[in-house]
C-alpha positions, 0 to 999 in steps of 0.5 A: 688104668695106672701104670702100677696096675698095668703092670701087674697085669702084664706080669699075669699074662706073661706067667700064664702065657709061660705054661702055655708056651712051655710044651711048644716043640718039646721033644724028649729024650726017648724021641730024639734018640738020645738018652742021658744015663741018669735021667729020665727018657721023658726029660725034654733033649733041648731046653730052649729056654730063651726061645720060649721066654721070648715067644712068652713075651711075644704073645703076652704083649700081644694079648695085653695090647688087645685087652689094653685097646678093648678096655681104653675103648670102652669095648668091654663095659664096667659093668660087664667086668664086675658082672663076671668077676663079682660074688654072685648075685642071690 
């Protein structure tokens, strides 16, 4: 696998690994108690955006590490890969 590829890979994981860990310990406004006038009750009381950034990297890195060994391993066969992600067979 080249580095190029690997990195596209990565970036993958991370941004679906992101709209996983979004809703994580999100609390609206309604909930905590204090509402904004002007915004929506449901617009969450704490951003956190760091946070969540970093658990992102967190178990993308995680994930991606586990896929990285499975595929340099040879535990997930060539063929298998093909098998799922190819046009299907008539």
């Amino acid at each position: 696998m080249s580095t190029t590829t690997a990195i596209a890979i990565y970036f993958l994981i991370w941004w679906v690994t992101l709209f996983a860990v979004l809703p994580w310990g999100v609390r609206n406004q309604e909930e905590s108690g204090e509402v904004t006038p002007g915004t929506d009750p449901g617009a969450p009381a704490i951003h956190r955006v760091w946070h969540k950034l970093g658990w992102t990297t967190l178990v993308a890195t995680v994930i991606f590490g586990i896929l990285y060994v499975a595929y340099t391993r040879g535990l997930i066969p060539y063929d298998l890969l093909m098998a799922i992600s190819g046009p299907p067979r008539r």
